[in-house]
ChimeraX commands (.cxc) that place a marker at each C-alpha (Angstrom):
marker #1 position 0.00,0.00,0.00 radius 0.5
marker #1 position 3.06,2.65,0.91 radius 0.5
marker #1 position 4.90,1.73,-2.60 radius 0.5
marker #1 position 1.29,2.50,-4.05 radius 0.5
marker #1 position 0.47,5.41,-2.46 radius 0.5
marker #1 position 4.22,7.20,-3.07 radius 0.5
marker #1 position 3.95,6.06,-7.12 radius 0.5
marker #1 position 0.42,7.77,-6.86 radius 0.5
marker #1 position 2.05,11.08,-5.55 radius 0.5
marker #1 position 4.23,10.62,-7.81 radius 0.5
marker #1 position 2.25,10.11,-10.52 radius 0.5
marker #1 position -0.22,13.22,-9.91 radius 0.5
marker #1 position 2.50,15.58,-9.46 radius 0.5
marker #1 position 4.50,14.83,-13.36 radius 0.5
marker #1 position 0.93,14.59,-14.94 radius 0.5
marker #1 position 0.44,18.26,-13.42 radius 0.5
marker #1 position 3.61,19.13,-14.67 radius 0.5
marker #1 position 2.83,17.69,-18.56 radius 0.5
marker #1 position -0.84,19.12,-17.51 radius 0.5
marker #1 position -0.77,22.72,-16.54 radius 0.5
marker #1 position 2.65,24.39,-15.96 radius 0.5
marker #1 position 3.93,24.74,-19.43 radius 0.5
marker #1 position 7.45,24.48,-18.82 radius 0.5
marker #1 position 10.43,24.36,-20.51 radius 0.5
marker #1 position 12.28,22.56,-18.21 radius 0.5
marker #1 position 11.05,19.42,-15.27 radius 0.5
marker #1 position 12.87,17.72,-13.15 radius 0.5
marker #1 position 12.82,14.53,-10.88 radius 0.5
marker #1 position 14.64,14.01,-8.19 radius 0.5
marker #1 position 14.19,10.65,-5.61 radius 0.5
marker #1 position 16.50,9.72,-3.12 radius 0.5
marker #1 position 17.31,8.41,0.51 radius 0.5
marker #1 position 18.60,10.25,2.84 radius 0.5
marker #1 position 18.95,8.90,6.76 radius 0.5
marker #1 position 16.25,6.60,6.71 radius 0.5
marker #1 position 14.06,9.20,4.59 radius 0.5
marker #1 position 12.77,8.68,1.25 radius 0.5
marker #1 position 12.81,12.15,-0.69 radius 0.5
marker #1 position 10.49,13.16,-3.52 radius 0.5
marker #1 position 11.94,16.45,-5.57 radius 0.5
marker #1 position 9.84,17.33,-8.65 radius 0.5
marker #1 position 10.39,20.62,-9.94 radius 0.5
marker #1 position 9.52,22.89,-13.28 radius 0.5
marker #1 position 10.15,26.16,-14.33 radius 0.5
marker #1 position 6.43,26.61,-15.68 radius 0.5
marker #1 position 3.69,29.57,-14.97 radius 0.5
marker #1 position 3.36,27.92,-11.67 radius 0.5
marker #1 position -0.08,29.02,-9.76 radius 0.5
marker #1 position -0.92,31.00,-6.25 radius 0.5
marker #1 position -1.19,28.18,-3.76 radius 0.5
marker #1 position -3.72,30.10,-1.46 radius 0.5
marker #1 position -6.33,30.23,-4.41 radius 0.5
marker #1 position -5.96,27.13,-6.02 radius 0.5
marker #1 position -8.76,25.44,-6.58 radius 0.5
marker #1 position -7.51,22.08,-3.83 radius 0.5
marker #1 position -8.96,19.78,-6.88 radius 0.5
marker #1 position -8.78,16.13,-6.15 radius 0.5
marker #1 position -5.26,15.76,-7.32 radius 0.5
marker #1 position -4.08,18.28,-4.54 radius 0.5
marker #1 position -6.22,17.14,-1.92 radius 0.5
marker #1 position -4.77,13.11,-3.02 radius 0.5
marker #1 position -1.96,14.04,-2.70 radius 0.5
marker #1 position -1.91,15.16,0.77 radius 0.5
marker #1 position -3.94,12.47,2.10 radius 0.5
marker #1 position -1.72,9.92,0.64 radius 0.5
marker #1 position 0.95,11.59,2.12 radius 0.5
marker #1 position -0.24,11.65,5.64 radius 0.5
marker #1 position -0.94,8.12,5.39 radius 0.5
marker #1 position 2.91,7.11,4.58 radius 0.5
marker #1 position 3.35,9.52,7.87 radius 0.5
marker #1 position 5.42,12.52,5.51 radius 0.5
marker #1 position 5.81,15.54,5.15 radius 0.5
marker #1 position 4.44,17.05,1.88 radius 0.5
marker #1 position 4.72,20.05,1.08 radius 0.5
marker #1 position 4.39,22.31,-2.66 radius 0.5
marker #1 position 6.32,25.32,-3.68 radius 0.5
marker #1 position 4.75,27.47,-5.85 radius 0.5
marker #1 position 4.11,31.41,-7.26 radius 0.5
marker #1 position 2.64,32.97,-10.71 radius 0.5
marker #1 position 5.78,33.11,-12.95 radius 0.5
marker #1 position 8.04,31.23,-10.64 radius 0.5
marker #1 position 7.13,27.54,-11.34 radius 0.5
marker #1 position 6.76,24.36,-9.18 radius 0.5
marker #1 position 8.35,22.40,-6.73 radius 0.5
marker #1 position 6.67,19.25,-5.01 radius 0.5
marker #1 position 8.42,18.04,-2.20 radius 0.5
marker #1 position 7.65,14.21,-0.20 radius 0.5
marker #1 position 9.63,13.32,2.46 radius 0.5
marker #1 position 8.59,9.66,4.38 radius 0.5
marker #1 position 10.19,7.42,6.66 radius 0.5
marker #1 position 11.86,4.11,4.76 radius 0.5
marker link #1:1,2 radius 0.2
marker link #1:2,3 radius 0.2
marker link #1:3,4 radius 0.2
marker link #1:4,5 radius 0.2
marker link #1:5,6 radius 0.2
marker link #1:6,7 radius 0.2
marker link #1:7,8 radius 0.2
marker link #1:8,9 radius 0.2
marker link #1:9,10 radius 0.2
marker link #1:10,11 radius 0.2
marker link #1:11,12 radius 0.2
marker link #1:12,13 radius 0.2
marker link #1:13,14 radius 0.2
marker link #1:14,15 radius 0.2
marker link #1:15,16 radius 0.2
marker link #1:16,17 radius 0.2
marker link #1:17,18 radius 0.2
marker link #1:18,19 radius 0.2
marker link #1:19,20 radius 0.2
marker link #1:20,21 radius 0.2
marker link #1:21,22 radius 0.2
marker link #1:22,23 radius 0.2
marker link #1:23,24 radius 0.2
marker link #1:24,25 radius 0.2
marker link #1:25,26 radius 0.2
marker link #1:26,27 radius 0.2
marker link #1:27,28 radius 0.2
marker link #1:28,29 radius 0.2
marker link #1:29,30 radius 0.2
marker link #1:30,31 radius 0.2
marker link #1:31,32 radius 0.2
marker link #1:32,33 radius 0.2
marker link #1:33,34 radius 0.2
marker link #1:34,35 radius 0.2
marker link #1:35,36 radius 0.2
marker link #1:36,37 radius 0.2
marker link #1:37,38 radius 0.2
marker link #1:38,39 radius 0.2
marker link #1:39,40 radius 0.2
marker link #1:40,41 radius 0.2
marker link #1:41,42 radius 0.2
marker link #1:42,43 radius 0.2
marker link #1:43,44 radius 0.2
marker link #1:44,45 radius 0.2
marker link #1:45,46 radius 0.2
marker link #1:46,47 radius 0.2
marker link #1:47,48 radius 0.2
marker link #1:48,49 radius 0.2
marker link #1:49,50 radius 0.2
marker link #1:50,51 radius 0.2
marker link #1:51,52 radius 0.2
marker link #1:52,53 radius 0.2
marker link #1:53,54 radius 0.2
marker link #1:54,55 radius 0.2
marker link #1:55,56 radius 0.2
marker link #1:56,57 radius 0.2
marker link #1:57,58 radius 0.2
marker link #1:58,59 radius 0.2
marker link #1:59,60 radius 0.2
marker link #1:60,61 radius 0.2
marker link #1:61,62 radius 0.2
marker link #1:62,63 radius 0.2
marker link #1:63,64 radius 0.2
marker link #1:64,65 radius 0.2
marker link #1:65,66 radius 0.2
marker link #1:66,67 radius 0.2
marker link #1:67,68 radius 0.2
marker link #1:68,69 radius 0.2
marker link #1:69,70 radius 0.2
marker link #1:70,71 radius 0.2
marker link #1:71,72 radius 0.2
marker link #1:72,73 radius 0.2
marker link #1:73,74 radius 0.2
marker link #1:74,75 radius 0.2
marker link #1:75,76 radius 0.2
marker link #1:76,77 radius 0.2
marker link #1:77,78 radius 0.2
marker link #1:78,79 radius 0.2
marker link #1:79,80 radius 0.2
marker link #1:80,81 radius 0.2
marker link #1:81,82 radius 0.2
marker link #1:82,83 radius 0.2
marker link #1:83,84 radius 0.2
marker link #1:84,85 radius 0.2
marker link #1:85,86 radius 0.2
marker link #1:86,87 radius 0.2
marker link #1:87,88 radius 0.2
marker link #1:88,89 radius 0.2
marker link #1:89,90 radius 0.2
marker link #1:90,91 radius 0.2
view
């Protein structure tokens, strides 16, 4: 259920990125660090105001897939300054 739940996450965040950001640039970034597992995607698209988005289902996923694999989740973003969706959960 944990390995489903963090390829979900991961899944929703690219698809926004192919979706909505219109970048020229994405990156992916996974990795352990001291017993962590650590999610970095990141694009330099139109990015979006994070205290009006809309919290579709994809957001609000996200989050609750998050809490269940206990970690910290946490997105990065500003009009004109692109994304950055960050997971961090225990190993």
């Amino acid at each position: 259920e944990a390995r489903r739940d963090f390829f979900l996450i991961f899944k929703e965040a690219v698809n926004n990125v192919a979706k909505y950001s219109k970048c020229k640039h994405a990156s992916v970034h996974i990795s352990v660090k001291q017993q962590r597992l650590l999610l970095d995607i990141r694009d330099d698209g139109i990015g979006f105001n994070i205290n009006s988005a809309d919290d579709g289902n994809g957001l609000i996923n996200m989050k609750k897939r998050a809490d269940s694999l206990n970690g910290k989740f946490n997105i990065n973003s500003a009009p004109g300054k692109g994304t950055e969706v960050l997971l961090n959960v225990p190993v």
